[in-house]
N, C-alpha and C positions, 0 to 999 in steps of 0.2 A: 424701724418704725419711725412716724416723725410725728413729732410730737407736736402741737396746736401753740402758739403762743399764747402764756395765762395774762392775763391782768393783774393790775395790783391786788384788786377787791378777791377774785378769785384765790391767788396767792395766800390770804389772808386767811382763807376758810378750808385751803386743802390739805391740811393735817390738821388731827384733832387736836394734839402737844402744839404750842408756839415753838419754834425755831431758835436758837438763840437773842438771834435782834429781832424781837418781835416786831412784827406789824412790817419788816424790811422785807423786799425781793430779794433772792437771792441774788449775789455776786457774784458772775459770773458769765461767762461768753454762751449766752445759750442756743447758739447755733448749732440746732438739730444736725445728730450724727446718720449718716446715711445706712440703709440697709446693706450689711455685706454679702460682699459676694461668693455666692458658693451654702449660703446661711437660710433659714428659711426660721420664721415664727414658728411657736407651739402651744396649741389651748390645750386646756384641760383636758380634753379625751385623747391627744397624739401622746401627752407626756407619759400617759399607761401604757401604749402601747407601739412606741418607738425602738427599734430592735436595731444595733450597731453592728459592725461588722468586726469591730476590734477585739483582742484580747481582754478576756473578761478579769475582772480583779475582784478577792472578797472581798468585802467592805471590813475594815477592823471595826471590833466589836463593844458592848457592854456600851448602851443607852437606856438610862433610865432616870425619868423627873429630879430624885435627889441627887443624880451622876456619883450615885456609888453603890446601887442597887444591883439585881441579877442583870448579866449579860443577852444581848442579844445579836443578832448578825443580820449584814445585808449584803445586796449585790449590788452591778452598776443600774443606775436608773435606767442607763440606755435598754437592757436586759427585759426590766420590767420595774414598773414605778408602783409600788404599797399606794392602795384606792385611797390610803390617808393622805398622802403625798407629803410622807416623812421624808427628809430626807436630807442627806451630809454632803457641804461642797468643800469639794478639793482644787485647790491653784495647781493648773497646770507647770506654771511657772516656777515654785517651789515644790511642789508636790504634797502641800501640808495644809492639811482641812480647816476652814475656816471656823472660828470661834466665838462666843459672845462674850465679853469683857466685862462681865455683868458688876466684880468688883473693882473696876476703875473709876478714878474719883471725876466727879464733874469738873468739866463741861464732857469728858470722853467717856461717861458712863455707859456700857452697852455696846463701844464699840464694836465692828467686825474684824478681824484678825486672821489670815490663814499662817497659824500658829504651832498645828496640833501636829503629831506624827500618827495620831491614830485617831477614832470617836471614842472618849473617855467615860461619853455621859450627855446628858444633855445642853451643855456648852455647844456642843458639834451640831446638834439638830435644829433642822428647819423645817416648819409647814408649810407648803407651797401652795397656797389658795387661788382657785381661778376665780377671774371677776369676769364676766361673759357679756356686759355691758360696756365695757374698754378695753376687751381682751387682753387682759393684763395678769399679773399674778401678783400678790401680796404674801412678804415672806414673815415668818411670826416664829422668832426666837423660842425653842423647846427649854432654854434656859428661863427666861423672864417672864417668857410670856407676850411678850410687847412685839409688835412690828417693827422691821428692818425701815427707817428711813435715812433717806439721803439730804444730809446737814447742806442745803445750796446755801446758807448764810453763813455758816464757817469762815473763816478766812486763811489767807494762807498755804502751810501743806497741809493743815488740816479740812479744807474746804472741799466739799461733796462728797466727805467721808459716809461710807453707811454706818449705822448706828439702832441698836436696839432697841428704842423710845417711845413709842408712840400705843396708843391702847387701839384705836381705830385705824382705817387703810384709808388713806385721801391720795390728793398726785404722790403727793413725796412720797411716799410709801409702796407708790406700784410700778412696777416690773414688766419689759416684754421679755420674753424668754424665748433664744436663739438656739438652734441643734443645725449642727455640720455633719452631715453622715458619714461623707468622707474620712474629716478626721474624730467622728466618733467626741466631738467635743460641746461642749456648749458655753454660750456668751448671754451674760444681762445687760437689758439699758432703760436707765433710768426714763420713767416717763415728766418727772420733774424738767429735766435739762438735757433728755434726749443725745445723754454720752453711757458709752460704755462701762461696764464698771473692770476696774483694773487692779491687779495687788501689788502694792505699792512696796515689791520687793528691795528697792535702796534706801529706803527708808531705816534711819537708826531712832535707839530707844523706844518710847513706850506706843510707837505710832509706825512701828515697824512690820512689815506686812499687814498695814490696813489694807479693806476694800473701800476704794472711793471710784467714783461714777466719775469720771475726766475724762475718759478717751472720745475721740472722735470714729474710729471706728476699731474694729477688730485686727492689731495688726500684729500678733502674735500670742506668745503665750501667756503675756501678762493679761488681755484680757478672756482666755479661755481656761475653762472649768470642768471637771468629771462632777456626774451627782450620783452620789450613790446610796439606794434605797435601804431605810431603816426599818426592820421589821421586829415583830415582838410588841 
């Protein structure tokens, strides 16, 4: 997908949360990343009903609001996607489902993380909102509550990290969402800065397998993903 170049003024008003450096563009080479090849977008009616051809995997279990309630189970999204559009992503690349960091101290409060060996609770859960006006999806932390945005004012290695922060979906906050049927995988990109998002597996200490939105295209496993559907 390629993304429109914003303006300042624009910028200013497309998340509901300020940014770090408020009132700043973000930093950063925004040279729209190209559609891959072999990849193809998904709206909201394909993501229920896109069927892979790979081996299916159960989703590890026990998701619930306080993350320590009754158990529940999924499958892969490819399989079939809950009309909620619950759902846990896993890094291809490590094999370990992404997390929300709900108690890390600011500025990384909320971070994403593929951290987990299994869905513990609702750290692991994501809602995947379709916006059908920008064909896009907005993903909203089952831990906080808050939408997934990508920090483009960060700096650093920490810069276009995702982040659980926001109450509203503006650019920062929304998502095209890629399916490979081939490899049965899928890829996000930012509609901020129109990169891929990637898990920042050599990363050490407390920013170690973030997901930040850097890549220019899909070029292996760091930026592809399994989702697999939360149910219950």
């Amino acid at each position: 997908m390629t993304s429109a170049l914003l303006s300042l003024s624009a910028l200013l008003t497309a998340s509901v949360l300020a940014a770090p450096a408020a009132g700043a563009a973000p930093q950063n080479d925004r040279q729209p990343a190209a559609v891959p090849a072999g990849w193809e977008t998904v709206d909201g009616a394909e993501l229920a009903r896109i069927t892979g051809t790979g081996e299916r995997i159960q989703a590890p279990s026990a998701l619930d609001r306080s993350a320590s309630g009754p158990s529940t189970s999924g499958r892969s999204a490819s399989a079939l996607a809950d009309e909620s559009e619950k759902l846990a992503v896993q890094s291809v690349r490590n094999g370990k489902f992404a997390a929300t960091e709900k108690n890390y101290a600011s500025p990384n409060t909320g971070v994403l993380r593929a951290r987990s060996a299994e869905v513990t609770g609702a750290w692991e859960g994501f809602a995947f909102e379709w916006h059908e006006a920008t064909g896009t999806y907005a993903l909203k932390s089952l831990a906080n509550n808050l939408y997934v945005a990508v920090e483009g004012n960060y700096t650093g290695t920490s810069q276009n990290v995702l982040r659980a922060r926001s109450t509203g979906a503006g650019t920062w906050e929304r998502f095209t969402l890629y399916y490979n049927e081939d490899l049965d995988r899928w890829a996000l990109q930012s509609a901020l800065n129109g990169r891929f998002v990637a898990m920042e597996n050599s990363y050490t200490g407390s920013l170690q397998y973030a997901l930040r939105a850097r890549s220019l295209e899909v070029t292996g496993s760091w930026e592809q993903f399994e989702l697999f559907e939360i149910t219950g």
